[in-house]
C-alpha positions as CSV (number, residue, x, y, z in Angstrom):
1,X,3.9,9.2,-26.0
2,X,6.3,8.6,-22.8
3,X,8.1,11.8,-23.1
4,X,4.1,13.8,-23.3
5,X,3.4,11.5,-20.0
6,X,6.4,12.8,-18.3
7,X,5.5,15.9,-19.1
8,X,2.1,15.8,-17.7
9,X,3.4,14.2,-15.0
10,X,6.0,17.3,-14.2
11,X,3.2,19.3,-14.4
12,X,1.3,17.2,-12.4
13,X,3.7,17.4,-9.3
14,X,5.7,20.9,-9.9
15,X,8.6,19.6,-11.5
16,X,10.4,22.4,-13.0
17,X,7.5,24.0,-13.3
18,X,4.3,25.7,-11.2
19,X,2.2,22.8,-11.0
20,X,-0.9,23.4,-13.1
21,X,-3.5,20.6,-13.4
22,X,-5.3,21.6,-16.2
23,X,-2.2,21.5,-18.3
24,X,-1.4,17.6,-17.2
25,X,-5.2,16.8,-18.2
26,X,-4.9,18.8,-21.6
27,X,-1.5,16.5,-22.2
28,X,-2.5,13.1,-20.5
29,X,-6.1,12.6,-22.3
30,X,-4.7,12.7,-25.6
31,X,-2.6,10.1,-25.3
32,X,-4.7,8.1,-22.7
33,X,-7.1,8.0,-25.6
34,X,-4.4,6.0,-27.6
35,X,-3.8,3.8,-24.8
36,X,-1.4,5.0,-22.8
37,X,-1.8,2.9,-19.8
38,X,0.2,5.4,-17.2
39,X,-1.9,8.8,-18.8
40,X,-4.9,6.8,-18.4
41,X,-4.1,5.9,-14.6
42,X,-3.3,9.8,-14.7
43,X,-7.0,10.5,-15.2
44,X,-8.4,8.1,-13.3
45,X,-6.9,9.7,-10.0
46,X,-8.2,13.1,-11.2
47,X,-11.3,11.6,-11.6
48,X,-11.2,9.8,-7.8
49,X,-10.4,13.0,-6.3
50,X,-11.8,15.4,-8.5
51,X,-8.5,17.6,-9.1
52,X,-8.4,19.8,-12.2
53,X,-11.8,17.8,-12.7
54,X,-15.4,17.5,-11.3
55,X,-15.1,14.4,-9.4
56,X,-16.6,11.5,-10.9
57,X,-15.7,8.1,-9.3
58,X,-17.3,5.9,-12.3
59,X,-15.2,7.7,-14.6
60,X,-12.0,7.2,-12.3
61,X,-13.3,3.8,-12.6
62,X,-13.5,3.9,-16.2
63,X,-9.8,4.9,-16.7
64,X,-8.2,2.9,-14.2
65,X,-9.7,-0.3,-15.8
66,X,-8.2,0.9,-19.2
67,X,-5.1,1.4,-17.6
68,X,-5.0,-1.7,-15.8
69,X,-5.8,-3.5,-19.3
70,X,-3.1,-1.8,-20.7
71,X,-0.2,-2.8,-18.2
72,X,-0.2,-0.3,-15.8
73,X,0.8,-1.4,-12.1
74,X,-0.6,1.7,-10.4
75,X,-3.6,1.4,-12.8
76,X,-3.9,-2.8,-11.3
77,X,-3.7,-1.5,-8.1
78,X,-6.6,1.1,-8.3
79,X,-8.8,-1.0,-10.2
80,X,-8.2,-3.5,-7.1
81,X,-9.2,-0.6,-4.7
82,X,-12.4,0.7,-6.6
83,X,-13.8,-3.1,-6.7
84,X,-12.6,-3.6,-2.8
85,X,-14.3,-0.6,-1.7
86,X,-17.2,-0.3,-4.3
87,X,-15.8,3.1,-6.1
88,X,-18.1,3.5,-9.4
89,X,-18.5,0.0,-10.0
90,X,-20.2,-2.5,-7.5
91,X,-17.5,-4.1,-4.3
92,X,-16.3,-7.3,-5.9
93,X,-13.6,-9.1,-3.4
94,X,-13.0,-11.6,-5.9
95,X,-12.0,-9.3,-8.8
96,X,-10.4,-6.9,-6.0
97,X,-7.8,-9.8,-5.5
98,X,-7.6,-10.8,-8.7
99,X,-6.3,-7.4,-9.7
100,X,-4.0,-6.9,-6.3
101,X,-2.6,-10.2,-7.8
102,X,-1.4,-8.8,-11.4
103,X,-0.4,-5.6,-9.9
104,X,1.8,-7.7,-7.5
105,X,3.2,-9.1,-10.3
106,X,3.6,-6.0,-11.9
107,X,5.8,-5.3,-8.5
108,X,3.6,-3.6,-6.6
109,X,4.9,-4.7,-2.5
110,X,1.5,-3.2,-1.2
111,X,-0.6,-5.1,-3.3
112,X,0.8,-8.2,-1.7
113,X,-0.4,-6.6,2.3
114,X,-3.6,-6.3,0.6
115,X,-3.8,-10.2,-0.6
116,X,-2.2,-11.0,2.6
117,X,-5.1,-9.4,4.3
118,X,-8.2,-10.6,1.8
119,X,-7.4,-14.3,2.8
120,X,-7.1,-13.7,6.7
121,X,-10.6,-11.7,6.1
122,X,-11.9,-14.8,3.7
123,X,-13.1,-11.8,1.3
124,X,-13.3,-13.0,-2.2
125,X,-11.6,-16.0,-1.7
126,X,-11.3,-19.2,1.1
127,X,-10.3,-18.1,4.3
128,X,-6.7,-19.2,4.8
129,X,-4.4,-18.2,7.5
130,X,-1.2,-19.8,6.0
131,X,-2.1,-18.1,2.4
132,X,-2.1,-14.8,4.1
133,X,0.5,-15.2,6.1
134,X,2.8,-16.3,3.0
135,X,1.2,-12.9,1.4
136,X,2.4,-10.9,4.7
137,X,6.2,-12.3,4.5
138,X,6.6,-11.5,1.2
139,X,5.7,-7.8,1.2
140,X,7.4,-7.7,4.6
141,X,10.5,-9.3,3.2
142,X,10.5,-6.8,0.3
143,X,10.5,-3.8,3.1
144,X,7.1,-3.0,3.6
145,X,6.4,-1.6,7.0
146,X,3.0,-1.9,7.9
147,X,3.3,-6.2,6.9
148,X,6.7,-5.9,8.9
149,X,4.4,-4.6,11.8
150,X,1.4,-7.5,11.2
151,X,4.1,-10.4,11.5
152,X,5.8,-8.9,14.7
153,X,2.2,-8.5,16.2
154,X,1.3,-12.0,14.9
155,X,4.3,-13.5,16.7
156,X,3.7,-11.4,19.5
157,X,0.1,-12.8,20.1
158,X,0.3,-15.9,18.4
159,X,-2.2,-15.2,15.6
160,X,-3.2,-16.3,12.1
161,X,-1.6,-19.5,13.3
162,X,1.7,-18.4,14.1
163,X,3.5,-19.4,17.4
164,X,4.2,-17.3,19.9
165,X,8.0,-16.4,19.7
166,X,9.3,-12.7,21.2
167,X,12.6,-13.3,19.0
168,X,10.5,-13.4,15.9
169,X,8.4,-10.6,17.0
170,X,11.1,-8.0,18.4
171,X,12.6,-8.8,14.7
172,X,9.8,-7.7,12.6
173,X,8.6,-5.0,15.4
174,X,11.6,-3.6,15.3
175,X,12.1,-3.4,11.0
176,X,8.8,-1.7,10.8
177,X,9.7,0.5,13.4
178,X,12.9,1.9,12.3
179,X,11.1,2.7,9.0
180,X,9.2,5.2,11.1
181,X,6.1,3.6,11.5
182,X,4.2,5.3,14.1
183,X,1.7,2.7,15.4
184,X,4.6,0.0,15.6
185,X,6.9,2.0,17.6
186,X,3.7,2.1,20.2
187,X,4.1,-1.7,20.0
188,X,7.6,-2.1,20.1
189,X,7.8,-0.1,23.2
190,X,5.2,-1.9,24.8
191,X,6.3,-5.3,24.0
192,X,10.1,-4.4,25.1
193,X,8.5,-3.4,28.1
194,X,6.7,-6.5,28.8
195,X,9.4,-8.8,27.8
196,X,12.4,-6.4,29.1
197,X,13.7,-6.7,26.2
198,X,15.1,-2.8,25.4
199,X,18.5,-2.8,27.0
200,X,18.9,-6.6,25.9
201,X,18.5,-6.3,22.2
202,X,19.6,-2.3,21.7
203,X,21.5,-0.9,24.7
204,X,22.5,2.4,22.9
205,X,19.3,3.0,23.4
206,X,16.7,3.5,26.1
207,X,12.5,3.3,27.0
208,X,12.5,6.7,27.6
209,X,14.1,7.6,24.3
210,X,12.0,5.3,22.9
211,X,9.3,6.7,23.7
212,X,10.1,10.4,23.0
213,X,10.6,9.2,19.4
214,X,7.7,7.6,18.5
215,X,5.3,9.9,20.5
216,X,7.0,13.0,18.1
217,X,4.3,14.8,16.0
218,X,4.5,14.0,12.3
């Protein structure tokens, strides 16, 4: 069944070949039927989107929760998103972390942001600061940008009960931003600014570099 995923999945994306939709559906639903957790995660984002098919976000959510059964991270983490944002099934926060929480142990980085951000919000579970916090350093540790970006802004203000510290900040400011991460090389230049830090901590570089860079169109 792996090698008929793959192939889907090729034509899915224009690997090798023209991409063709139809052709990906005609191979995935055969072998989603028989449980093929990544085939049945395969027509679950059809579904969501409604390419190569009518869109239909309870069946999305039908086939994401059969993947998700069967093992499959990026099936975890979609079930997560249809009961977080109420896509063909009613918004659940509770069962939205639950299933961030086995697709983070499947190893999805993301998914750990996203239980990060249910306990600073209190959404589905207790509100706790620390909790998200740990939930924020662990995807940011593991190279995820946009919780590289929350802990240099939480160090930076002092929030979700984090001191104040401009070393700690410019640190995590400064990861997310050489990952190209538009909206933290705003803050990075702005903080570097306030704290005069530019020249200090990169002198090969300066503001007005800087700021060319991360004002580029993507």
């Amino acid at each position: 069944m792996d090698a008929q995923y793959q192939l889907a999945w090729c034509y899915r994306e224009g690997l090798g070949v023209e991409v063709d939709m139809n052709r990906a559906l005609d191979l995935a639903k055969p072998i989603a039927e028989r449980g093929h957790g990544e085939a049945q995660n395969l027509l679950g984002a059809a579904y969501s989107v409604g390419n190569g098919v009518d869109k239909n976000v309870t069946e999305a959510y039908h086939w994401f929760q059969k993947a998700a059964e069967n093992g499959s991270q990026n099936g975890q983490f979609n079930l997560a998103f249809c009961y977080h944002e109420g896509n063909g099934v009613p918004a659940n926060q509770k069962l939205a972390g639950y299933w961030f929480k086995q697709a983070s142990a499947s190893g999805s980085i993301t998914s750990r942001h996203n239980i990060g951000y249910l306990y600073e919000r209190g959404w589905g579970v207790e509100k706790d600061f620390t909790c998200a916090v740990e939930w924020y350093r662990m995807a940011a540790n593991a190279g995820l940008a946009s919780s590289q970006w929350k802990l240099g802004h939480c160090y930076s203000h002092g929030d979700l009960g984090l001191p104040q510290n401009s070393e700690l900040a410019f640190h995590w400011l400064l990861k997310a931003a050489e990952q190209d991460f538009v909206e933290q090389k705003h803050h990075l230049v702005l903080f570097c600014v306030y704290h005069g830090r530019w020249r200090e901590k990169r002198p090969g570089r300066t503001l007005g570099t800087a700021k060319k860079k991360c004002c580029r169109k993507k």
